[in-house]
C-alpha positions as CSV (number, residue, x, y, z in Angstrom):
1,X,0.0,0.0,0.0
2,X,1.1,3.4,-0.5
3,X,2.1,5.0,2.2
4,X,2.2,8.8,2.8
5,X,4.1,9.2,5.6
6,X,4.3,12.7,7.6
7,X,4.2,11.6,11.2
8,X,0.8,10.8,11.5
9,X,-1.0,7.9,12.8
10,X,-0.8,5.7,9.3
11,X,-2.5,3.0,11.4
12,X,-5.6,5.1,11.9
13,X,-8.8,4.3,10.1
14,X,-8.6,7.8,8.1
15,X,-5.4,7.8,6.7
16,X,-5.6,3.9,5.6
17,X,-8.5,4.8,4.1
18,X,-6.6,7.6,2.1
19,X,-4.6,4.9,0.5
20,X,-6.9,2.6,-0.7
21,X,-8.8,4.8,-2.2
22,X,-5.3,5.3,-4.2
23,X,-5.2,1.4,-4.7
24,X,-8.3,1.6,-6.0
25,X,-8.4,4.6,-8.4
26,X,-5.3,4.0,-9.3
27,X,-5.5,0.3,-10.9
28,X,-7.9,-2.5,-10.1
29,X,-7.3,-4.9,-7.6
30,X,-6.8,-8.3,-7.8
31,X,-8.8,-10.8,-6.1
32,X,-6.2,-11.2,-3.1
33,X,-6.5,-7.1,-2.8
34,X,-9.9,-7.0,-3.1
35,X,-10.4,-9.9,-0.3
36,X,-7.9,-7.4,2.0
37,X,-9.7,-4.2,1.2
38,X,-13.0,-5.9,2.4
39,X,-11.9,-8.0,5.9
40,X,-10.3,-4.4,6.6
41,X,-13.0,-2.3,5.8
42,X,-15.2,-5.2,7.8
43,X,-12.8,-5.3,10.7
44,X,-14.1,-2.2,12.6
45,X,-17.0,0.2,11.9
46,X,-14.3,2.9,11.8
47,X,-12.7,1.6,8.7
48,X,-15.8,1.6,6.5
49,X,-16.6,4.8,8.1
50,X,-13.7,6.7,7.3
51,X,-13.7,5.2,3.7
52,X,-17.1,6.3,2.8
53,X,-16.4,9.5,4.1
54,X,-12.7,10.0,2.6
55,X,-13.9,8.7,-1.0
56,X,-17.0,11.2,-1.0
57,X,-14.4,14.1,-0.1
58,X,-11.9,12.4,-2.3
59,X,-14.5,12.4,-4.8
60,X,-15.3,16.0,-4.9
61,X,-11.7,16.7,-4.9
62,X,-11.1,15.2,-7.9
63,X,-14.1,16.4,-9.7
64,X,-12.6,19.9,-9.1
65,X,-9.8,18.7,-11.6
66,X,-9.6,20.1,-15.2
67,X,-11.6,17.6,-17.4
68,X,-8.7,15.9,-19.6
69,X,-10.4,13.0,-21.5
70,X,-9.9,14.9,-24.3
71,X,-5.9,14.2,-24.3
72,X,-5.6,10.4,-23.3
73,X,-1.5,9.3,-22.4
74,X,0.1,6.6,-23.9
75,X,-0.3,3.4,-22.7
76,X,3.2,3.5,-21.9
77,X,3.2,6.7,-20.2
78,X,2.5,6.4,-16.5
79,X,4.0,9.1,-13.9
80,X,4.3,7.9,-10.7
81,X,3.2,11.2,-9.2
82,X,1.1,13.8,-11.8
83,X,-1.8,11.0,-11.4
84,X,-5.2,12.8,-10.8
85,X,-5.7,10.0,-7.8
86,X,-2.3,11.1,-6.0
87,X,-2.9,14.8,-6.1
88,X,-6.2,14.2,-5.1
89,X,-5.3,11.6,-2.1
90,X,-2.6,14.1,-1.0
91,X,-5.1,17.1,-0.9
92,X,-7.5,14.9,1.1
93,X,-5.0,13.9,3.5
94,X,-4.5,17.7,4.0
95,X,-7.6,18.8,4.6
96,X,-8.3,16.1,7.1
97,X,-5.3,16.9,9.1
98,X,-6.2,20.6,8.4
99,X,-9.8,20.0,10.2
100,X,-7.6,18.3,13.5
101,X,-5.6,21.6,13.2
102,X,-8.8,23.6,13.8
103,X,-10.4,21.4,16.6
104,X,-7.2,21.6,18.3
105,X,-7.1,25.4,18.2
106,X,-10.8,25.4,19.3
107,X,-9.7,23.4,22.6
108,X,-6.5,25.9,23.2
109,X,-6.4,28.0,25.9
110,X,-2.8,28.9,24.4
111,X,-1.8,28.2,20.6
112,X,1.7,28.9,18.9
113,X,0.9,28.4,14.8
114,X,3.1,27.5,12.0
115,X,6.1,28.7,12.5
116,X,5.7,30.4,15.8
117,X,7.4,30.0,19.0
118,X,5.4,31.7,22.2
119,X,6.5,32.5,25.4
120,X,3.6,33.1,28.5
121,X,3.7,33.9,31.6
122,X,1.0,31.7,33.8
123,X,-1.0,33.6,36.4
124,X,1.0,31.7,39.3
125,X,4.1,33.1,37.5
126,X,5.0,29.7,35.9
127,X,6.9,29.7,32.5
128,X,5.4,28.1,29.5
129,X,7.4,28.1,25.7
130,X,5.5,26.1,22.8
131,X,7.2,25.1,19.9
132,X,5.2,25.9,16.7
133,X,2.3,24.1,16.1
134,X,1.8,23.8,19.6
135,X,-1.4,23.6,21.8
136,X,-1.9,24.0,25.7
137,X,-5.5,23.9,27.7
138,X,-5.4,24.9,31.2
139,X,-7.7,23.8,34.4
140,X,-6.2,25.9,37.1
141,X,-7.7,24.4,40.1
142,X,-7.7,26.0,44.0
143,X,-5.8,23.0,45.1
144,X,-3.9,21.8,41.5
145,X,-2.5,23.7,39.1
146,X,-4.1,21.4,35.7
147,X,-2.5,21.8,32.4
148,X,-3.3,19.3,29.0
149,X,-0.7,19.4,26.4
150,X,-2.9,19.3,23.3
151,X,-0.2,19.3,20.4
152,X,3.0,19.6,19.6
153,X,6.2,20.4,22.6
154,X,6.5,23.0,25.2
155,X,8.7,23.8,27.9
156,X,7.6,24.5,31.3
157,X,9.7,26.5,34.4
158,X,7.3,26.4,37.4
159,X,6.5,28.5,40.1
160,X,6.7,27.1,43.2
161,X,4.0,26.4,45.1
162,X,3.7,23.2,47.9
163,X,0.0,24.2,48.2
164,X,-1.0,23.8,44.3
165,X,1.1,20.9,42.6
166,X,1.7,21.7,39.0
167,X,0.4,18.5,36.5
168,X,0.8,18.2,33.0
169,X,-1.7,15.9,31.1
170,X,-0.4,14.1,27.8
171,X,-1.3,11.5,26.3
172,X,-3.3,10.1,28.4
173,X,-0.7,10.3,31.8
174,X,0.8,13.0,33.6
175,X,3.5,14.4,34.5
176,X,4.1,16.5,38.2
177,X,6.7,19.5,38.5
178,X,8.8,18.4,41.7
179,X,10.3,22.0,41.8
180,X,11.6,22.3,38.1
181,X,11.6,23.0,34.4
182,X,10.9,20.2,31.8
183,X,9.7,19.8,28.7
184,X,7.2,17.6,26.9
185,X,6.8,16.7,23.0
186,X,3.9,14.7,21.7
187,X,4.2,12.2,19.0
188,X,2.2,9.7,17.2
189,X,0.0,9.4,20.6
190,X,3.1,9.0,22.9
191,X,4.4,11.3,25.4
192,X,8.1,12.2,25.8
193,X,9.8,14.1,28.8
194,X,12.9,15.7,29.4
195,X,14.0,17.1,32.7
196,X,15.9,20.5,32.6
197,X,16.1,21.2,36.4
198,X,15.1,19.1,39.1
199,X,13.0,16.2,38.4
200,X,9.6,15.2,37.4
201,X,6.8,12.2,38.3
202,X,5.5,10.8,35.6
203,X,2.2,8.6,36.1
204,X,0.9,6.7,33.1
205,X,-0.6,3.1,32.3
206,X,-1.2,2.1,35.6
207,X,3.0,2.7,36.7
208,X,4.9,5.7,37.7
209,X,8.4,6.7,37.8
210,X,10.7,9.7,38.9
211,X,13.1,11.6,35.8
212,X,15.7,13.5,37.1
213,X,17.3,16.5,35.7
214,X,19.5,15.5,32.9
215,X,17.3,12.2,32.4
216,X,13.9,11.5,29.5
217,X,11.5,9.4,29.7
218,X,8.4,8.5,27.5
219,X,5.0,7.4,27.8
220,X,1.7,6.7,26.6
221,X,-1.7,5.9,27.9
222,X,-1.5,2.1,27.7
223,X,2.2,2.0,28.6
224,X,4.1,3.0,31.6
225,X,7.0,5.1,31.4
226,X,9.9,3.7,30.4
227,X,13.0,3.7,32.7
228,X,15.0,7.2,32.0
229,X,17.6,7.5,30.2
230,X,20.5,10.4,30.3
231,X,20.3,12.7,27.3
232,X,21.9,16.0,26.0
233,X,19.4,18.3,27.3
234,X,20.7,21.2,25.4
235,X,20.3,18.9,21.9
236,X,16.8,17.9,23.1
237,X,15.6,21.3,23.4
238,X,17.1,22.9,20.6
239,X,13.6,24.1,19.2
240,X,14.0,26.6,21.9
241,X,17.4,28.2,19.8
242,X,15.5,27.7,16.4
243,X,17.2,24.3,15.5
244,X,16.4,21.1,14.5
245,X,18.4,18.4,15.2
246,X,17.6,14.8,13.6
247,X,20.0,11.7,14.4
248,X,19.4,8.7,12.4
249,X,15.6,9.4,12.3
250,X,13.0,8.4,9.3
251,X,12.0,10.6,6.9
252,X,8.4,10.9,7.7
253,X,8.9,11.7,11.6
254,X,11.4,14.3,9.8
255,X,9.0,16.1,7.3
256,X,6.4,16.2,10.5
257,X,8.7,18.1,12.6
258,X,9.4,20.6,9.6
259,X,5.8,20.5,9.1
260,X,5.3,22.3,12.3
261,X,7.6,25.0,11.0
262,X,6.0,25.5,7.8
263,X,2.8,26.2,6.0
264,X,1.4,23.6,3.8
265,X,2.1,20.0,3.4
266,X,5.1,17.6,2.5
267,X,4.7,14.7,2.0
268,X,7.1,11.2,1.0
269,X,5.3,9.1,-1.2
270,X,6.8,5.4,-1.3
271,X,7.4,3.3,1.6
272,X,11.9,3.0,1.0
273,X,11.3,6.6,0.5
274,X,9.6,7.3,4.0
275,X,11.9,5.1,5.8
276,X,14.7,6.7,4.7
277,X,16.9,8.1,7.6
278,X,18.1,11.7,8.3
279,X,21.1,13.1,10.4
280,X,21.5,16.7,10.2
281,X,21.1,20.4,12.2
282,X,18.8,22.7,10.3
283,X,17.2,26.2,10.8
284,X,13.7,25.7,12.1
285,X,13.5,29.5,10.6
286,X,14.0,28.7,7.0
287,X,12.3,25.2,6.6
288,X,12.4,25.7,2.9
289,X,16.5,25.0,2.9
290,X,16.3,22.2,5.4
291,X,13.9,20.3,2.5
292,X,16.3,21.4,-0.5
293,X,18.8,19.9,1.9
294,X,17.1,16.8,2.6
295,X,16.3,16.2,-1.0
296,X,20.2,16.8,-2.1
297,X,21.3,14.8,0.1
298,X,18.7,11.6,0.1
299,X,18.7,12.1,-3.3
300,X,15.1,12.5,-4.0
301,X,12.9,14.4,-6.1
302,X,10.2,17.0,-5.2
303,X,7.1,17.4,-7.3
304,X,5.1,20.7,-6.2
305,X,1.5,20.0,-6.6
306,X,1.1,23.7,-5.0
307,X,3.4,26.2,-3.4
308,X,1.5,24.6,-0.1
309,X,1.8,20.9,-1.5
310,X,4.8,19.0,-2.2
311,X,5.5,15.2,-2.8
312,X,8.7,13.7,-2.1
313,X,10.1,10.8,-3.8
314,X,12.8,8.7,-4.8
């Protein structure tokens, strides 16, 4: 199947449904396809769900295409990516992930956009940064300072106060300030901390365990922190000094942190293009050079569907 990879969920009912309709527009399955499209789509509610809904969207989008029966392509001529079904899959995927954009900002007490870094000052005098893209509800309680980490990373210096114990909710756990400054990035439904100063509890999947400064952890809701682990702090919060710094890491989990930094969508199309692995410091400022970069140096190709759109391959 292909697989559009950008750091979301490609396990979730909505994006696999993106990519069969591909299959489907695309060519016409064979008998063994056809028997996996339909024990998926049979599987859960949700799949057939989200396929009826993404091919009706899918649908309009491609209707909105320039009619060109009138200029049929060789038999021989295929492209890989100026297909009508690809543009149109890719668009949908967008505006999907562009409708979780706006719930998210709907839920925000404090938002940081594309491309923007904010810094506030909390009402007990606690610290917050958020990356860009980045999304923070609070419940400020008489006896508990309540925070949810919506989206994104932030960075968190607290106030202290013994009275009102500061708790950050993220995917599904928490963690609580034990005096200190942290900082939390979500990803693909998983929680990861780092500890700045002091140290931190984390609580999650029925286990909890202490990070101490210098230390990271990660967590989810069905999984207990893992045992922390020492890590350059200063490397791990380099979003705070406008870097990005990837060791070793896939492609897709790549283009989603640039994503963050950048308006539109990018996209790798091809699953040995998507797993393809990335070292490198770039400018979160000028997320245009970090993708010539990455291209140069993967050796990839761009094709830009828009000025907002662009498809990555090999």
């Amino acid at each position: 199947m292909t697989d559009y990879s950008d750091g979301f969920d490609h396990d979730s009912p909505r994006v696999a449904a993106v990519n069969w309709w591909i299959r489907m527009r695309a060519d016409t399955l064979s008998a063994a396809e056809k028997a996996e499209f339909d024990a998926w789509r049979a599987a859960d509610p949700a799949n057939a769900a989200a396929f009826d809904d993404m091919a009706e969207m899918c649908g309009f989008v491609e209707s909105l295409a320039p009619n060109r029966r009138a200029e049929p392509r060789p038999a021989s001529r295929r492209p890989a990516l100026a297909g009508a079904a690809t543009i149109a899959a890719a668009l949908c995927l967008a505006l999907a992930v562009g409708f979780d954009d706006l719930t998210t900002w709907l839920r925000a007490d404090i938002y940081a956009g594309v491309g923007e870094r904010k810094s506030v000052t909390l009402e007990d005098g606690s610290r917050v940064e958020l990356d860009a893209r980045s999304a923070i509800a609070l419940h400020f309680e008489p006896g508990r300072r309540r925070l949810t980490l919506l989206e994104g990373e932030a960075w968190f210096q607290v106030a202290p106060d013994a009275a009102r114990p500061f708790v950050v909710e993220a995917a599904g756990g928490s963690v609580t300030a034990l005096g200190t400054a942290f900082d939390i990035a979500m990803d693909k439904g998983e929680a990861r901390v780092t500890v700045t100063e002091h140290s931190v509890a984390v609580a999650s999947g029925g286990g909890s365990v202490v990070v101490e400064e210098g230390a990271q952890s990660a967590f989810s809701a069905e999984r207990a922190a893992r045992a922390p682990e020492t890590v350059d702090v200063k490397r791990a919060t380099a979003w705070r000094r406008g870097r990005l710094i990837f060791e070793n890491r896939p492609l897709g989990e790549v283009l989603a942190a640039l994503g963050r930094h950048r308006r539109g969508y990018v996209y790798c199309l091809g699953e040995a293009s998507c797993a393809r692995r990335v070292t490198g410091v770039f400018d979160a400022e000028n997320p245009a050079q970090a993708l010539r970069e990455i291209e140069a140096f993967l050796g990839l190709r761009a094709f830009h569907v828009t000025d907002y759109l662009i498809l990555l391959h090999g």
